[in-house]
The first five atom37 places (N, CA, C, CB, O) and aatype in JSON, in Angstrom:
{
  "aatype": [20, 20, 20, 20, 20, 20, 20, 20, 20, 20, 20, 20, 20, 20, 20, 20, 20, 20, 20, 20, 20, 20, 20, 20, 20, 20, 20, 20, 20, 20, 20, 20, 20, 20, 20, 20, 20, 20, 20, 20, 20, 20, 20, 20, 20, 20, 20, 20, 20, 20, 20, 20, 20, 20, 20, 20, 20, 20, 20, 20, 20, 20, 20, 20, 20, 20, 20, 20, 20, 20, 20, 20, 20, 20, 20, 20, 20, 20, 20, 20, 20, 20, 20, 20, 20, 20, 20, 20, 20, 20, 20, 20, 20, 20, 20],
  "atom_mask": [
    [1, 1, 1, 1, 1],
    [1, 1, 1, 1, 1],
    [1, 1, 1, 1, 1],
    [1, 1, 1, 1, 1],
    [1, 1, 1, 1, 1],
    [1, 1, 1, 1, 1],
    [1, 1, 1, 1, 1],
    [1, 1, 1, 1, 1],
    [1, 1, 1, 1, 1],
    [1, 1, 1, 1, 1],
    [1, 1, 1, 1, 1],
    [1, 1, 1, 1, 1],
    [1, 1, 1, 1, 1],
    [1, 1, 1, 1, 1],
    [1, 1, 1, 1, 1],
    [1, 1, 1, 1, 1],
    [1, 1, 1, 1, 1],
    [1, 1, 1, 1, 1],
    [1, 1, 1, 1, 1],
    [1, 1, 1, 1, 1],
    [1, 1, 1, 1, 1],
    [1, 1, 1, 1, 1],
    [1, 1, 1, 1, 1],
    [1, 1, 1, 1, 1],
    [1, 1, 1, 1, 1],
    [1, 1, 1, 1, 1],
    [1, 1, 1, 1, 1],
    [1, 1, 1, 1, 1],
    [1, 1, 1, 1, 1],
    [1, 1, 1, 1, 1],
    [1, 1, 1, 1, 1],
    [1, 1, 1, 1, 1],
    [1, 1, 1, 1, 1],
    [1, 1, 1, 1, 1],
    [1, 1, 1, 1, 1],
    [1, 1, 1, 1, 1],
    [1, 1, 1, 1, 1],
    [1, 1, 1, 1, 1],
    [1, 1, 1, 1, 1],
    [1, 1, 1, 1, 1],
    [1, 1, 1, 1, 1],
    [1, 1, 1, 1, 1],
    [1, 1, 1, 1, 1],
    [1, 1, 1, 1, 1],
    [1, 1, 1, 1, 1],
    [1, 1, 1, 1, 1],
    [1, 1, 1, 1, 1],
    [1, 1, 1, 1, 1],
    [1, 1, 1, 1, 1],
    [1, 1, 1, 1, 1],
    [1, 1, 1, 1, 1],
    [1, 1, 1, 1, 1],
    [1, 1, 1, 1, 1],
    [1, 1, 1, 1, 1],
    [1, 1, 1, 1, 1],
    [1, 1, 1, 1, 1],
    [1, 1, 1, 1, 1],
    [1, 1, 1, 1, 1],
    [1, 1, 1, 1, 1],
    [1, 1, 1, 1, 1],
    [1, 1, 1, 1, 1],
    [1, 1, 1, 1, 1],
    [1, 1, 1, 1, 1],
    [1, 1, 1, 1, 1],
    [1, 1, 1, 1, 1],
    [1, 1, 1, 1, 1],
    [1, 1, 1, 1, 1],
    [1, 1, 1, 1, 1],
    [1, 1, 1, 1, 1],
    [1, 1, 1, 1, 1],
    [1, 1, 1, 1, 1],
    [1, 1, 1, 1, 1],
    [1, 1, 1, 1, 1],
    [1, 1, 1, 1, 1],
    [1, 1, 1, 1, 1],
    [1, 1, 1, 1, 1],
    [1, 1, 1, 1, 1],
    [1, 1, 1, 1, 1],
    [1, 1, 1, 1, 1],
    [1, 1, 1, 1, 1],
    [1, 1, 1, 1, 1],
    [1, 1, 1, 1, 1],
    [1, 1, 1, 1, 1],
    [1, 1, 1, 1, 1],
    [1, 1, 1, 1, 1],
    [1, 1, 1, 1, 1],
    [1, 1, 1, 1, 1],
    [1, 1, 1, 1, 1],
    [1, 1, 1, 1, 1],
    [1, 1, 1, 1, 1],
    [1, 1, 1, 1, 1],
    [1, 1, 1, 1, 1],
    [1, 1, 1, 1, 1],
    [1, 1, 1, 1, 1],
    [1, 1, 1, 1, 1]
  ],
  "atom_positions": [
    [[100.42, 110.48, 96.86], [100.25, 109.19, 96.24], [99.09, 108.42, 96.89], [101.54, 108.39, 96.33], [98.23, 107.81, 96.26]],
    [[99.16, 108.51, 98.05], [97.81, 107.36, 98.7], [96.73, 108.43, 98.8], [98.11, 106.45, 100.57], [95.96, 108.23, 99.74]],
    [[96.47, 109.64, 97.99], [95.34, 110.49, 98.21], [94.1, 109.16, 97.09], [95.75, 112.59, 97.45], [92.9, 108.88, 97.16]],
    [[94.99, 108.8, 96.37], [94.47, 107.88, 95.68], [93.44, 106.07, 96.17], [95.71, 107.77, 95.02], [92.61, 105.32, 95.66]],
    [[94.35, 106.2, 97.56], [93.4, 104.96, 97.86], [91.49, 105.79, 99.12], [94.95, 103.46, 99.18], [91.2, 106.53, 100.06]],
    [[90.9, 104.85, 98.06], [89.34, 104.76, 98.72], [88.88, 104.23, 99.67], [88.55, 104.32, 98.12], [89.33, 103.09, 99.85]],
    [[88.03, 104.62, 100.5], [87.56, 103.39, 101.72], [87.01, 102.44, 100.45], [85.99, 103.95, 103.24], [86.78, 102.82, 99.31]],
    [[86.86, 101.06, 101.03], [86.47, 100.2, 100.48], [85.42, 99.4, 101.17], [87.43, 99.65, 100.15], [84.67, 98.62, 100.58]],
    [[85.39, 99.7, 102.66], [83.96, 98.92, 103.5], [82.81, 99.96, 103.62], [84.32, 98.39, 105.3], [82.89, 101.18, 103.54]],
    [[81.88, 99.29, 103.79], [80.33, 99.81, 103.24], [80.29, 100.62, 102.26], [79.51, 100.55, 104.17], [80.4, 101.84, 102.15]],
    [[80.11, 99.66, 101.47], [80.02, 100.49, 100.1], [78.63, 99.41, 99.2], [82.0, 100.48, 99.09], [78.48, 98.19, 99.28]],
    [[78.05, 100.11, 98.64], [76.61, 99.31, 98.15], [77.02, 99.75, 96.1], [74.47, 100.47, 99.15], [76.73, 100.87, 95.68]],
    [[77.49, 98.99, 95.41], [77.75, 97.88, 95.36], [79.42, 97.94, 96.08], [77.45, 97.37, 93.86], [80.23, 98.86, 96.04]],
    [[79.56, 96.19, 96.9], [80.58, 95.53, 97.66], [82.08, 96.35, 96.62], [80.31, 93.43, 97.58], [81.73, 96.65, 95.49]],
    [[82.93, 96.54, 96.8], [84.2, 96.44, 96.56], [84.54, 95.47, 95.37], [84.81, 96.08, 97.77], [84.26, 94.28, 95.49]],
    [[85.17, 95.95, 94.16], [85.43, 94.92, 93.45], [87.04, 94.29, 93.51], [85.0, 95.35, 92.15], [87.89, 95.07, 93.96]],
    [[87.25, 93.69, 93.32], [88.49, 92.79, 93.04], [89.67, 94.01, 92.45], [88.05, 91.38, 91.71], [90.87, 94.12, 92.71]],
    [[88.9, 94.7, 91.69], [90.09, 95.76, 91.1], [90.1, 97.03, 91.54], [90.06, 95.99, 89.65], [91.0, 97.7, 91.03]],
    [[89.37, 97.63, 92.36], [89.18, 97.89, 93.56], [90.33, 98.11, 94.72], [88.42, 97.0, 93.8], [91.17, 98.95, 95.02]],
    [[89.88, 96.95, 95.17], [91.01, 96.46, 95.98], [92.49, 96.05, 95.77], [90.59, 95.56, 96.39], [93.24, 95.68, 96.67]],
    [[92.8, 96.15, 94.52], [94.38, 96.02, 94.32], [94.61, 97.08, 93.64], [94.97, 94.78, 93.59], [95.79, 97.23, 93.34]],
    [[93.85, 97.93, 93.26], [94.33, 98.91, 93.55], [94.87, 100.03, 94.55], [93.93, 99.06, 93.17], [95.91, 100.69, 94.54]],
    [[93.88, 100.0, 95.36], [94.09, 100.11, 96.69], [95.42, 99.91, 97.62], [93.28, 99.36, 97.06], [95.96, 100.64, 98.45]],
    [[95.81, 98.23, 96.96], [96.66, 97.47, 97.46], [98.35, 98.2, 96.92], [96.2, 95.9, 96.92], [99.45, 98.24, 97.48]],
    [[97.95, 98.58, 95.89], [99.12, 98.83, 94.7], [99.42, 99.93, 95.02], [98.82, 98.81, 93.14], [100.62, 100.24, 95.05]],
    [[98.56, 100.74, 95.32], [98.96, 102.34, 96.13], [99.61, 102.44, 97.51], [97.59, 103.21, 96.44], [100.36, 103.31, 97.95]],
    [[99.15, 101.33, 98.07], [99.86, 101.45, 99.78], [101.04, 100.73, 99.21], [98.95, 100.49, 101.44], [102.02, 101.23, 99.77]],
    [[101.49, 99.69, 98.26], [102.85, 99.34, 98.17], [104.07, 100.5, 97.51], [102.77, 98.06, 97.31], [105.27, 100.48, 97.78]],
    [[103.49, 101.3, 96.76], [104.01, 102.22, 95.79], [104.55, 102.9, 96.95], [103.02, 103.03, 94.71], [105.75, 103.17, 97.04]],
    [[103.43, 103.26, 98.09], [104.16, 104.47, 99.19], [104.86, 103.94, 100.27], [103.11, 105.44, 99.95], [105.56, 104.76, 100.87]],
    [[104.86, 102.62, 100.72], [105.55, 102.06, 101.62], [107.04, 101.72, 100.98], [104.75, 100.9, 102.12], [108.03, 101.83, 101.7]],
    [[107.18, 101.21, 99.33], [108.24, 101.0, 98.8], [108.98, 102.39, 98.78], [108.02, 100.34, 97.56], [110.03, 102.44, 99.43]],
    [[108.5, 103.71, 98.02], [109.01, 104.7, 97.64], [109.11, 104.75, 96.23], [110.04, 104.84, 98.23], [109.69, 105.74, 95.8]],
    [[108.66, 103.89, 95.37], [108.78, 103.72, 94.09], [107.17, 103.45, 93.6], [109.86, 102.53, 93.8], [106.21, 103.12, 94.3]],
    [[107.22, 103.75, 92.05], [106.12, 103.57, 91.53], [105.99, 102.46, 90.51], [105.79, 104.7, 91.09], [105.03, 101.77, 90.17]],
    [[107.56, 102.5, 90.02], [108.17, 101.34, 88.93], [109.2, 100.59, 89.25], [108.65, 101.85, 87.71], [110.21, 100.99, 88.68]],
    [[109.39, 99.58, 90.01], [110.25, 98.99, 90.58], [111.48, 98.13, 89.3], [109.36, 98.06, 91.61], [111.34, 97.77, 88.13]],
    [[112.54, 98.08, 90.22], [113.51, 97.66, 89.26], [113.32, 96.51, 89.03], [114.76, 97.81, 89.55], [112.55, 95.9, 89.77]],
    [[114.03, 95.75, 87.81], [113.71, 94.48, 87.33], [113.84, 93.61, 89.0], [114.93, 93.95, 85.89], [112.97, 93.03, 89.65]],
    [[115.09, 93.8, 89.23], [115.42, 92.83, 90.6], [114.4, 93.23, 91.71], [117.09, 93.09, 91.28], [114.69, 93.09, 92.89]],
    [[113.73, 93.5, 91.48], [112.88, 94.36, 93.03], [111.43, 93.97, 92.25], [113.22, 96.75, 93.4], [110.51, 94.13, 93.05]],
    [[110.96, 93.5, 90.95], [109.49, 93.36, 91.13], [108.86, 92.29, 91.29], [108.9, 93.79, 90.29], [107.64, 92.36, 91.16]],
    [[109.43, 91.1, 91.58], [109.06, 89.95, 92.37], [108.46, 90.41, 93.63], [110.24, 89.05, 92.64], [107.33, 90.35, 94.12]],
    [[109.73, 90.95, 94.05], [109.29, 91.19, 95.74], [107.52, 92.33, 95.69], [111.13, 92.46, 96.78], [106.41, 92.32, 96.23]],
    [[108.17, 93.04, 94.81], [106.86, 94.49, 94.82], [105.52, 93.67, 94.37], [107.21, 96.11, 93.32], [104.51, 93.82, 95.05]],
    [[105.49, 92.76, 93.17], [104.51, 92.0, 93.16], [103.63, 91.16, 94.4], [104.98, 91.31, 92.39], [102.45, 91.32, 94.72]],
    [[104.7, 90.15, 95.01], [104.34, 89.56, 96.3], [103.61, 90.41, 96.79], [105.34, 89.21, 97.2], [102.4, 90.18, 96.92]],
    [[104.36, 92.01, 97.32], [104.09, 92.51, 98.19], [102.31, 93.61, 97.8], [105.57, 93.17, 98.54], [101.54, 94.0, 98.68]],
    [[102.15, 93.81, 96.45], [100.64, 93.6, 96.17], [99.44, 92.86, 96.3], [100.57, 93.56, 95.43], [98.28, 93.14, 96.62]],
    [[100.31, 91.36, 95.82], [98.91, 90.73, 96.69], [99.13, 89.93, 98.0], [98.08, 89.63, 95.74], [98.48, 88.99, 98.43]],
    [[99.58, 90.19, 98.22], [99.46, 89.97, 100.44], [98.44, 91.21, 100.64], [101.58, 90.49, 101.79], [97.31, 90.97, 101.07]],
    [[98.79, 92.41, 100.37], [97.84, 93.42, 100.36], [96.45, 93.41, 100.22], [98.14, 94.07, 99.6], [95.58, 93.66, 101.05]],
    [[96.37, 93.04, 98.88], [95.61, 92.74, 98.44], [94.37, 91.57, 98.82], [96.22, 92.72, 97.68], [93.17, 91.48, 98.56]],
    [[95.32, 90.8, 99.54], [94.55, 89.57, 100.22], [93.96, 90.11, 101.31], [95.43, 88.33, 100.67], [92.82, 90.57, 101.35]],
    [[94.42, 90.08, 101.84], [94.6, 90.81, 103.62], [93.71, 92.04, 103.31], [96.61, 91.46, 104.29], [92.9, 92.03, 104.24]],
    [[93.35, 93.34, 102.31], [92.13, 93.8, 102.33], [91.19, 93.43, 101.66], [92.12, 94.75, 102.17], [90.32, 94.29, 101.57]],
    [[90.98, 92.49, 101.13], [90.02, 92.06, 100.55], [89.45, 90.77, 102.14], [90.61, 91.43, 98.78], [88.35, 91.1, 102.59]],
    [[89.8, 90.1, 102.53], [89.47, 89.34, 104.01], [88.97, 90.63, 104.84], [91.04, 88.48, 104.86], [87.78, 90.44, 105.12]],
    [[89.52, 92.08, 105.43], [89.47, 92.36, 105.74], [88.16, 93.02, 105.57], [90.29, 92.4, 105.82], [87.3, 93.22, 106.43]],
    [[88.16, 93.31, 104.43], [86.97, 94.2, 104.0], [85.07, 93.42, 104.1], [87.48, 94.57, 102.19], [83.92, 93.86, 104.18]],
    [[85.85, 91.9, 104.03], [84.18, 90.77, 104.03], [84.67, 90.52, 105.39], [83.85, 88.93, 102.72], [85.19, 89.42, 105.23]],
    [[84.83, 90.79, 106.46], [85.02, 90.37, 108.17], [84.46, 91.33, 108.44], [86.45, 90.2, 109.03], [83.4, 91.16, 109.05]],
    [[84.92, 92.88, 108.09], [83.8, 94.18, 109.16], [82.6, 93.69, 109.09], [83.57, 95.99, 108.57], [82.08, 92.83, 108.37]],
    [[82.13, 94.58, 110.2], [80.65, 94.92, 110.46], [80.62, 95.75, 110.08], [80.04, 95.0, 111.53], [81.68, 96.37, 110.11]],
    [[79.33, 96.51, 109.36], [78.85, 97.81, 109.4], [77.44, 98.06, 110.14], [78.78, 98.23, 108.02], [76.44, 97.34, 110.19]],
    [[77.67, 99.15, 110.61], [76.21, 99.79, 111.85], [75.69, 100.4, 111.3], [76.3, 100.66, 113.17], [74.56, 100.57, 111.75]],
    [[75.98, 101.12, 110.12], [75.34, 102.48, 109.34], [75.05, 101.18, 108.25], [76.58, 104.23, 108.77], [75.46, 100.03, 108.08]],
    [[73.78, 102.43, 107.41], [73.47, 101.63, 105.76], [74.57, 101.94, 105.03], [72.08, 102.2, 104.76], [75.21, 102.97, 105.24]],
    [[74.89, 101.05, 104.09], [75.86, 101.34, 102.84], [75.62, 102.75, 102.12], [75.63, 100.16, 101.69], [74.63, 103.34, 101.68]],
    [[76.95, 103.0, 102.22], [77.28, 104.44, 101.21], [77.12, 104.47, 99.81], [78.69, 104.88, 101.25], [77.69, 103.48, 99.35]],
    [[76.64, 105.13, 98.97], [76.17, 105.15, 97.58], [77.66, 105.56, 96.98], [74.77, 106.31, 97.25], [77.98, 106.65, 97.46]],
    [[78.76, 104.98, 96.0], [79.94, 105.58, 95.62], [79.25, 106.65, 95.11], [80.92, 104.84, 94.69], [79.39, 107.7, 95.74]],
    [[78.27, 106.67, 93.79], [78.01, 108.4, 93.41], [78.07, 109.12, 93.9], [77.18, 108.94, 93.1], [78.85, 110.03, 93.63]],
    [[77.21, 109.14, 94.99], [76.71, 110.15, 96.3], [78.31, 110.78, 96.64], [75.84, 109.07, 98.0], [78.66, 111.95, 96.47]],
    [[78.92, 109.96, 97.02], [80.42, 110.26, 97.47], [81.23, 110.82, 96.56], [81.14, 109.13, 97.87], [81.96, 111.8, 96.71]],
    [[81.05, 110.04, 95.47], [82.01, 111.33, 94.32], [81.66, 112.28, 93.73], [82.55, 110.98, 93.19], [82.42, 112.97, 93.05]],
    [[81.08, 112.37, 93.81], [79.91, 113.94, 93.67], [80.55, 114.91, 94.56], [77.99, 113.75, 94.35], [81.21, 115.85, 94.11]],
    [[80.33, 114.66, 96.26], [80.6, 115.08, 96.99], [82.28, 115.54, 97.05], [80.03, 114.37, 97.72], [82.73, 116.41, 97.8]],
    [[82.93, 114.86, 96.25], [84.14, 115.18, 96.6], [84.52, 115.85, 95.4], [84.97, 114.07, 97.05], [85.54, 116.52, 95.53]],
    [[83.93, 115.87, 94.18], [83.9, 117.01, 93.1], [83.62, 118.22, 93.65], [82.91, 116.81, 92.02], [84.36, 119.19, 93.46]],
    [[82.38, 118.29, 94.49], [82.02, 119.54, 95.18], [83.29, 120.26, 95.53], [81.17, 119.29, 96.45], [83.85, 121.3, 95.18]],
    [[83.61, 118.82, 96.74], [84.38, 120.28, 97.56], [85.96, 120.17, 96.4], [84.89, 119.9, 100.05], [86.67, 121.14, 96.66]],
    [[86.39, 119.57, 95.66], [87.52, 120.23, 94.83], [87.1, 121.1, 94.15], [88.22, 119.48, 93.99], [87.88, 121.94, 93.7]],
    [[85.89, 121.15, 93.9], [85.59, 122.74, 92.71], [85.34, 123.82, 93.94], [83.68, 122.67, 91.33], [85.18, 125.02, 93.72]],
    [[85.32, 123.31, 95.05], [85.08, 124.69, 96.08], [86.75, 125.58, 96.35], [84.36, 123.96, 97.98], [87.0, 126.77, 96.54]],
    [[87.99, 123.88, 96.2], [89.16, 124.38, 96.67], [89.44, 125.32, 95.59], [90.24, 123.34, 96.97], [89.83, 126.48, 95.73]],
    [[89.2, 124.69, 94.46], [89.69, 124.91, 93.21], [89.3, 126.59, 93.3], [88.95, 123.87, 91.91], [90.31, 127.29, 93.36]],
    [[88.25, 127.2, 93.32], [87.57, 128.4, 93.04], [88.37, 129.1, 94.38], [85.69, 128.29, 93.0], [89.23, 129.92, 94.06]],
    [[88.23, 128.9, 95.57], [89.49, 129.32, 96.27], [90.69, 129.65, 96.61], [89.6, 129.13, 96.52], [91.13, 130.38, 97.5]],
    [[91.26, 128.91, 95.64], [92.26, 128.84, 95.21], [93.66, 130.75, 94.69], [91.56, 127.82, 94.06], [93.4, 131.59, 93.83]],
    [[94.23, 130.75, 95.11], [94.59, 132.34, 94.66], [95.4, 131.85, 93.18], [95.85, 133.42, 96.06], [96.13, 130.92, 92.83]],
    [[94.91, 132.84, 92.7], [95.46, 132.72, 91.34], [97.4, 133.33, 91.42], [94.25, 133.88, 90.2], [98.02, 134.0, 92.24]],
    [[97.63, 132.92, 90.62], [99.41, 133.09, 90.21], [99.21, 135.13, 89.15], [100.16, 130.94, 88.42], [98.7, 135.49, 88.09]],
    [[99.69, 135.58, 89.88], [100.58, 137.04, 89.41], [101.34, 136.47, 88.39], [101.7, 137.85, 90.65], [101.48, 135.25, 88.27]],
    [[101.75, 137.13, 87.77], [102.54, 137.72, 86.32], [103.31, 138.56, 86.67], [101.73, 138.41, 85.18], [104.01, 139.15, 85.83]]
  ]
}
């Protein structure tokens, strides 16, 4: 489930708003254990998105970065690579 959340600092263009709650929405999904919370439980699961959500989004405009900003293409490219490398690696299933 959180294979899904992205770094979000140095990144050229900044992090967007949806972005980041998403981000936010994935670390609550795995800290809760749920993905669809019950009627009585999504107040709390809501709250508990954007505190998240707040708190990395502050977090994310407070770092420093020492290196130049990362290009997202550049990076997802890169990570197509190496899944088409696992992928082709991969042992196929017998019959």
């Amino acid at each position: 489930m959180c294979r899904s959340i992205q770094p979000l600092h140095n990144y050229e263009p900044p992090a967007t708003a949806d972005e980041v709650r998403a981000a936010a929405l994935q670390y609550v999904r795995k800290i809760s254990g749920m993905t669809r919370p019950a009627g009585a439980n999504q107040a709390a699961f809501g709250l508990a998105v954007e505190a998240v959500a707040a708190a990395t989004q502050q977090l994310v405009e407070t770092l420093v970065a020492t290196s130049p900003p990362h290009d997202r293409t550049v990076d997802r490219q890169r990570a197509r690579a190496r899944w088409e490398r696992r992928q082709s690696q991969a042992p196929t299933a017998s019959v």
